[in-house]
C-alpha positions in Angstrom: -57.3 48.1 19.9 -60.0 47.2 17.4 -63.2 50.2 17.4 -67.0 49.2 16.5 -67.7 52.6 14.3 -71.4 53.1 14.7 -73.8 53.7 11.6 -77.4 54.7 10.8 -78.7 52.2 13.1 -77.3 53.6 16.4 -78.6 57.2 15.5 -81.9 56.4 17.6 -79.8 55.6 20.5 -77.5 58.8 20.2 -80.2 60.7 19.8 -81.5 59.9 23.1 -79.3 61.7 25.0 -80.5 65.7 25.8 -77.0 67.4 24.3 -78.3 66.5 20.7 -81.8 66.9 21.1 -82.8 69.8 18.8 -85.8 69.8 16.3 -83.9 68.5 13.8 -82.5 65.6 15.9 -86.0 64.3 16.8 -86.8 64.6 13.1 -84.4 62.3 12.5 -85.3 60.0 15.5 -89.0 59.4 14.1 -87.6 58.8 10.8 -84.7 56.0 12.1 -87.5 55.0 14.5 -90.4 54.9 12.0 -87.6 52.6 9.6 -86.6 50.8 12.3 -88.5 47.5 12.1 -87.8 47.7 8.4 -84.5 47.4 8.2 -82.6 44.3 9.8 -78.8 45.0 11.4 -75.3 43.6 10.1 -72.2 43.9 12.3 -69.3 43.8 9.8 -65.6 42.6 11.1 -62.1 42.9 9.7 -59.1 41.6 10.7 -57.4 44.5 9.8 -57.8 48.1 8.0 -55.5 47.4 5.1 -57.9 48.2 2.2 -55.6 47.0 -0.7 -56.1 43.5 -2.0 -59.1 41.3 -0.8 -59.1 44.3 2.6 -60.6 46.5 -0.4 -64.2 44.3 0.2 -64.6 45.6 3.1 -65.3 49.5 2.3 -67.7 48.0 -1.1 -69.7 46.1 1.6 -69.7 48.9 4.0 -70.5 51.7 1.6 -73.6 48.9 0.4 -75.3 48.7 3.6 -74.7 52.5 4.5 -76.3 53.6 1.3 -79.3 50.8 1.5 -78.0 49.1 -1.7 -78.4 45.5 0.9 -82.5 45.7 0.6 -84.0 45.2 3.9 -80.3 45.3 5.4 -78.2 48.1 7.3 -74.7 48.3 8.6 -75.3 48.4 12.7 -71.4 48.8 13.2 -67.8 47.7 12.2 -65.4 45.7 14.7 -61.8 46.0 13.9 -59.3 43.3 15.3 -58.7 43.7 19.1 -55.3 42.3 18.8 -55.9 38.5 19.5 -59.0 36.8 18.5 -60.1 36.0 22.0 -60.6 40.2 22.2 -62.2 40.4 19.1 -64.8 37.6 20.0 -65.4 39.8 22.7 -65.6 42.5 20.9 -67.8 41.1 18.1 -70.6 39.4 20.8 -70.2 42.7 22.8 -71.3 44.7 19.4 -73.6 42.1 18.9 -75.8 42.8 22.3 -75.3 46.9 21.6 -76.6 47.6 18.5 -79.2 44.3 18.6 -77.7 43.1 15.2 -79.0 40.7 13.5 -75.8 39.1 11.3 -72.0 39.1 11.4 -70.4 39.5 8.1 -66.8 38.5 8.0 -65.6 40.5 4.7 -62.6 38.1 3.8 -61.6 35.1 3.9 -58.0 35.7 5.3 -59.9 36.9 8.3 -61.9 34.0 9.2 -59.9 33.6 12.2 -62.6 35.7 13.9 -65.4 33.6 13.4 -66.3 33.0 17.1 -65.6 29.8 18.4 -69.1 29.9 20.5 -72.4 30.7 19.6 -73.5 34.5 19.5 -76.8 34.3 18.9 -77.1 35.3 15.4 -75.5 33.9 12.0 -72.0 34.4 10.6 -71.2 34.8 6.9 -67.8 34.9 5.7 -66.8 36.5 2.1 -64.6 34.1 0.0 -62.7 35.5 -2.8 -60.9 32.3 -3.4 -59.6 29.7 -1.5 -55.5 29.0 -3.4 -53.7 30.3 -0.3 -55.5 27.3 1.2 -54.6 25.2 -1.8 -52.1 26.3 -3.4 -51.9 25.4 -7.4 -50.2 26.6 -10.7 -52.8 27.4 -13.7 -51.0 26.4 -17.0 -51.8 29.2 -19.4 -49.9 27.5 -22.2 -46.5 29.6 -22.6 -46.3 29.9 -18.7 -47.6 28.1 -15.1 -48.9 30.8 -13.2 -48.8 30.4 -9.3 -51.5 30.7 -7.5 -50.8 30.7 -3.4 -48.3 30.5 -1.0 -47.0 26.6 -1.5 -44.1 27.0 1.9 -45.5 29.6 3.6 -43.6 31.1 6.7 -45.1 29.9 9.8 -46.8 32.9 11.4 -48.8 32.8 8.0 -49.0 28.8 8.3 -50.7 29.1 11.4 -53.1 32.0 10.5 -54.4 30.1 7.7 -55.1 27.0 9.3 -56.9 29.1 11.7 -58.8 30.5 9.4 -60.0 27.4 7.5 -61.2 26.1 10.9 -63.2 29.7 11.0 -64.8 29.2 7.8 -65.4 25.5 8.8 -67.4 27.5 11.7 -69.5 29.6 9.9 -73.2 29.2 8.8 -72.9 30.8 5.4 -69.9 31.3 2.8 -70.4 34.2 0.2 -68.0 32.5 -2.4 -67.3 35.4 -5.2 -66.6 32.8 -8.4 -68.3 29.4 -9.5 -65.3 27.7 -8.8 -64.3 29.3 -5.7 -67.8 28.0 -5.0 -67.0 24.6 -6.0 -64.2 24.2 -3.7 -65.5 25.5 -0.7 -68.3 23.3 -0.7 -65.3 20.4 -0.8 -63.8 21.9 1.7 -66.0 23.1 3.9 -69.3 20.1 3.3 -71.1 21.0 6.6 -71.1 24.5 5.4 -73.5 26.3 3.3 -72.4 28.0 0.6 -73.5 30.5 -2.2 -72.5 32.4 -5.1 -71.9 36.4 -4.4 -69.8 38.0 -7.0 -67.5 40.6 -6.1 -68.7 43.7 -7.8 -67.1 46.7 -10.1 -67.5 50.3 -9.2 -69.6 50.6 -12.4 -70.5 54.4 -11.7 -66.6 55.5 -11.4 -66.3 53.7 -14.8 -69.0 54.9 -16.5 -68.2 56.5 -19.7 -71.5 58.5 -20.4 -71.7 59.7 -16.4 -68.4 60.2 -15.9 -66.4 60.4 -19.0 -62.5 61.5 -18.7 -60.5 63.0 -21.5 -58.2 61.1 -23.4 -55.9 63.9 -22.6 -54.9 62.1 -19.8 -53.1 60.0 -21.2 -50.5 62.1 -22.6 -48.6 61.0 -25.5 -50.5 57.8 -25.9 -53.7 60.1 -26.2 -52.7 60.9 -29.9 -56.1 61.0 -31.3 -54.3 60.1 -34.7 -53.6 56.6 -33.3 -56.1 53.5 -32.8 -55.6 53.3 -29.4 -55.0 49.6 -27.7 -54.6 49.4 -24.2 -53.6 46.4 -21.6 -53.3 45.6 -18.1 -49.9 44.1 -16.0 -46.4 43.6 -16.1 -44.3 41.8 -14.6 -46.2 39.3 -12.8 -47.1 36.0 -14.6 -50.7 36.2 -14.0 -50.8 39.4 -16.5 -49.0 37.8 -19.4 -47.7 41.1 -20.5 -45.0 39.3 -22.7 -47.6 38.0 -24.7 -48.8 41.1 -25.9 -45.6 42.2 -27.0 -44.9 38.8 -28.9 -48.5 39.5 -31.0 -47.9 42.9 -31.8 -44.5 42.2 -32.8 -46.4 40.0 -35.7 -48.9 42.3 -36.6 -48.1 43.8 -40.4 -45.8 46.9 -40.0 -48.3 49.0 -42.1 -50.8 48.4 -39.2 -48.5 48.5 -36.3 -47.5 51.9 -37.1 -51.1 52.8 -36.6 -51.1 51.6 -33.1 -50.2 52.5 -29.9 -50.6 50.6 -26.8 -51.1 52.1 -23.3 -49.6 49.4 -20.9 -51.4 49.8 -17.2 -49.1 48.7 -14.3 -46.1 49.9 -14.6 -45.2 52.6 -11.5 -48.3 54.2 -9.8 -51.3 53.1 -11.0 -53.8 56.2 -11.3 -57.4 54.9 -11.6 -58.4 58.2 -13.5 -56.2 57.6 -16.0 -57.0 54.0 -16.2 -60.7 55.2 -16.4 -59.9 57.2 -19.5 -57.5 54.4 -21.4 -60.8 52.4 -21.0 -63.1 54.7 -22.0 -61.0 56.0 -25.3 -59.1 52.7 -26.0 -60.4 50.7 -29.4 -59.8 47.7 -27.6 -58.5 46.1 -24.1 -56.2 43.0 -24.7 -56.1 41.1 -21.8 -54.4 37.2 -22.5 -53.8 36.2 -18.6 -56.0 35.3 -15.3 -58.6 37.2 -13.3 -58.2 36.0 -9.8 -58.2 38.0 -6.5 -60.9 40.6 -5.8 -60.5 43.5 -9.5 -61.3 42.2 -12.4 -59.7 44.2 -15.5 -61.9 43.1 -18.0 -64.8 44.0 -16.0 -63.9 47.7 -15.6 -63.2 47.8 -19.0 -66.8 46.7 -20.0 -68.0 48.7 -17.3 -66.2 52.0 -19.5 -67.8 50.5 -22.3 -64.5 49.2 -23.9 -64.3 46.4 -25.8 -62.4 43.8 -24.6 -60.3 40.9 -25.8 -59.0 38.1 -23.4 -58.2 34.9 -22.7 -60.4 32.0 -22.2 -59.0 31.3 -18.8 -60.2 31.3 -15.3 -62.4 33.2 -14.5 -63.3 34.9 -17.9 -65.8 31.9 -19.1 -67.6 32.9 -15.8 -68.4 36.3 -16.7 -67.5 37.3 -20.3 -69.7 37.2 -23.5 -68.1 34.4 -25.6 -67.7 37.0 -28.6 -64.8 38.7 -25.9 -63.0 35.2 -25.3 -60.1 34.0 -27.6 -57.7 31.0 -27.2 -55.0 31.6 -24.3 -51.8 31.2 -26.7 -53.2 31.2 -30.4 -51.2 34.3 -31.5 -52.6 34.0 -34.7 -56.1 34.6 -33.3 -55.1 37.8 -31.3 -53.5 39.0 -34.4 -56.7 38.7 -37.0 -58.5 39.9 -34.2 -56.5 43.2 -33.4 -56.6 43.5 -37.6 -59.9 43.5 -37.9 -60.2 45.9 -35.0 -57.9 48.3 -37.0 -59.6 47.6 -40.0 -63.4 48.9 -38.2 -61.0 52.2 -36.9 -59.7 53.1 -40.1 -63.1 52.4 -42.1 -64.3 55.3 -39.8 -61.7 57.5 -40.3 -60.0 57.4 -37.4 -62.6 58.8 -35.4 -63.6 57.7 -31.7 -65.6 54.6 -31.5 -68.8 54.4 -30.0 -69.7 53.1 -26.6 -70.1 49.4 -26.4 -73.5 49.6 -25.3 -74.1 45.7 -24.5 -71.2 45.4 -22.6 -72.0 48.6 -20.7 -74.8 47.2 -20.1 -73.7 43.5 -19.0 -71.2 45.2 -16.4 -73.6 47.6 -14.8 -76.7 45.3 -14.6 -74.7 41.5 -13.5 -71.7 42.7 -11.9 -72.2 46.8 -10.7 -73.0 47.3 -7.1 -76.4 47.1 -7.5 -76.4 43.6 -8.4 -74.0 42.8 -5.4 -76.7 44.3 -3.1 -79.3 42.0 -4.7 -76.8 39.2 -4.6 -76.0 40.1 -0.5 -79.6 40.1 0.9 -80.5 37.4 -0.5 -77.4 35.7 0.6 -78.3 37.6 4.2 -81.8 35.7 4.2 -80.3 32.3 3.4 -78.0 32.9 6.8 -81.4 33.7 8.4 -83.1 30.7 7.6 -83.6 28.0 10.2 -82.2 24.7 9.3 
C-alpha cells in the first residue's frame, strides 16, 4: 500500500494535539503558522520507491522543497502507488483535501499513469526526462547506432506506457528536462503546456574546494607521477568506451607512457571515488550520449575538471563550445589529449588548478539552486489561469 509521508507543512496540524504540546512545540507552531500563508503546498507522487534511474528525481525534488530551495513552495506530503491507479487517485485527491495542497507533482515520466483521470481541484505537473521509450530511435554517433528505447516491448510495459502517454496527455504542465525533450513533447502532447526544467547535479557533493577527496582513493591510478585522464562507461553503446581506447592507442608512445586512464563503470560504481577521479583528473574524455537523468560531464564540471566530449545530444545544450569536439575525428581527440599533456608537463607534473569557469557554469545553471529557480517558476506557470 502506497503511504502520504507528511512534511513541514502538516507540523501545525500535529502540533495540535495535547501529547506534543510543550513550549518548544508551540514555538514551532507560531513559526509554521506565522510562514504559513507564505509558503504554497506541493503533493509529490511516485509510482514507485525505486530511486535508481529517472526514480532518483524524486528524492532531488523532495529534498528541494523540504529545504526551501522551491521559493515560495513546500512539500505538503508524498503519495506512493496504492497498487492500482484507481487507489492511488484516491489516494492522491484524499492527500490533496488533508494537507490543503496547492499542486501535484508527478516526478517521472514513467509514472504518469497517476495523473488522475478527473479533476482534483488543483494543477498537475509531470517531470519529463525524455520521451524515447515513447519513441523509440537509434542516434548515429558515427562508428556506432546507439539505441535509445524499448522498440518491442513486452506487453505489461506496452500497456503501462501507453497509459502513461494518455497521463501526460492529462496534465496541465510538463517539466521537460532538455530542449529537445521539450521539442517533442510539445508534438506529442499540443494541448499541453510545456516548459524547460533541467535536471540538476548535486553540485555541493562535487565540489572540489568544499568537499575535496584525496587522490588516494584511487589507488594505483592515483600515481601522482602520472597526468591523470579519466572516463566514464563500458560496455553499453551510449558510453563509447571503445573509442577511447582506439585514441589512446594513437597517441605517441613517449606520451602514452605518461598517462593513465581511470575508466568509471566497470563493477560497483563508488561516487566518492568518482568525486576524486574528477577532482584530480587533468581531463574527463567523454566521446558518447548524455541521455537519462546523470549527466557525466556535468559532475565533472561541477569538480571543476575539465572535460572533453562529444558534440552529441545533449552536450550542445549545456556545454561551453571550447569542451565540444567532433564525435569520431580521432585525430582531434588526439591533438587535444597532447596538448593537454603538453600544459601537465610544462608545470612539472604538478596538480592542475580548479577549472574555475566551469565550476562556476555547473553550480550557477545546472546545481540545485538553479533547479529550485527553474521549479517555482515552472510551479507558477501551473498556477496560472488559462
Amino acid at each position: 500500500m502506497g503511504v502520504a509521508h507528511p512534511s513541514v507543512a502538516d507540523w501545525g496540524t500535529r502540533l495540535k494535539t495535547p501529547v506534543v504540546m510543550g513550549f518548544a512545540s508551540i514555538l514551532i507552531l507560531a513559526l509554521v503558522q506565522a510562514l504559513g500563508p507564505v509558503f504554497r503546498r506541493v503533493v509529490l507522487a511516485r509510482g514507485s520507491t525505486d530511486a535508481s534511474g529517472y526514480g532518483e528525481n524524486h528524492a532531488v525534488v523532495e529534498a528541494l522543497l523540504d529545504r526551501a530551495k522551491v521559493d515560495g513552495w513546500t512539500r505538503a506530503s508524498t503519495v506512493d502507488q496504492a497498487g492500482n491507479s484507481r487507489a492511488t487517485e484516491k489516494m492522491v485527491a484524499k492527500a490533496i483535501d488533508d494537507f490543503g495542497a496547492d499542486l501535484l507533482h508527478i516526478t517521472n515520466q514513467h509514472d504518469a499513469f497517476i495523473v488522475p483521470s478527473k479533476p482534483i481541484g488543483v494543477p498537475v505537473v509531470v517531470s519529463v526526462h525524455d520521451l524515447y521509450d515513447f519513441r523509440p530511435r537509434a542516434i548515429d554517433a558515427g562508428d556506432v547506432p546507439v539505441p535509445l528505447g524499448d522498440r518491442f516491448p513486452p506487453s505489461a510495459k506496452a500497456r503501462q506506457l501507453a497509459a502513461c502517454k494518455e497521463g501526460m496527455s492529462r496534465a496541465d504542465l510538463l517539466l521537460c528536462s532538455t530542449v529537445r525533450t521539450l521539442e517533442e513533447a510539445r508534438s506529442m502532447f499540443p494541448r499541453t503546456r510545456c516548459v524547460l526544467v533541467r535536471d540538476s547535479i548535486d553540485d555541493e557533493f562535487w565540489d572540489p574546494k568544499r568537499n575535496p577527496r584525496s587522490r588516494g582513493l584511487l589507488g594505483e591510478s592515483g600515481d601522482e607521477g602520472k597526468c591523470l585522464l579519466v572516463s566514464v562507461g563500458e560496455r553499453d553503446p551510449r558510453w563509447r568506451a571503445q573509442f577511447v581506447s582506439e585514441v589512446l592507442s594513437i597517441v605517441p608512445e613517449e606520451v602514452r607512457d605518461d598517462l593513465v586512464l581511470f575508466r568509471i563503470g566497470s563493477g560497483r560504481i563508488d561516487l566518492e571515488e568518482v568525486a576524486a577521479a574528477f577532482q584530480h583528473a587533468e581531463v574527463m574524455l567523454y566521446p558518447g550520449v548524455s541521455v537519462g537523468f546523470r549527466s557525466p560531464p556535468l559532475e565533472a564540471m561541477a569538480s571543476g575538471c575539465p572535460v572533453l566530449a562529444s558534440n552529441l545530444p545533449m552536450h550542445d545544450e549545456v556545454l561551453p563550445a571550447r569542451c565540444l569536439l567532433p564525435a569520431t575525428d580521432s585525430d582531434h581527440w588526439v591533438s587535444a589529449i597532447l596538448e593537454i599533456h603538453s600544459d601537465w608537463e610544462r608545470s612539472g607534473g604538478v596538480p592542475r588548478l580548479v577549472d574555475d569557469e566551469l565550476l562556476s557554469l555547473a553550480r550557477d545553471s545546472f546545481g540545485r539552486s538553479a533547479h529550485g529557480e527553474d521549479l517555482a517558476n515552472a510551479y507558477s506557470i501551473a498556477c496560472e489561469k488559462t
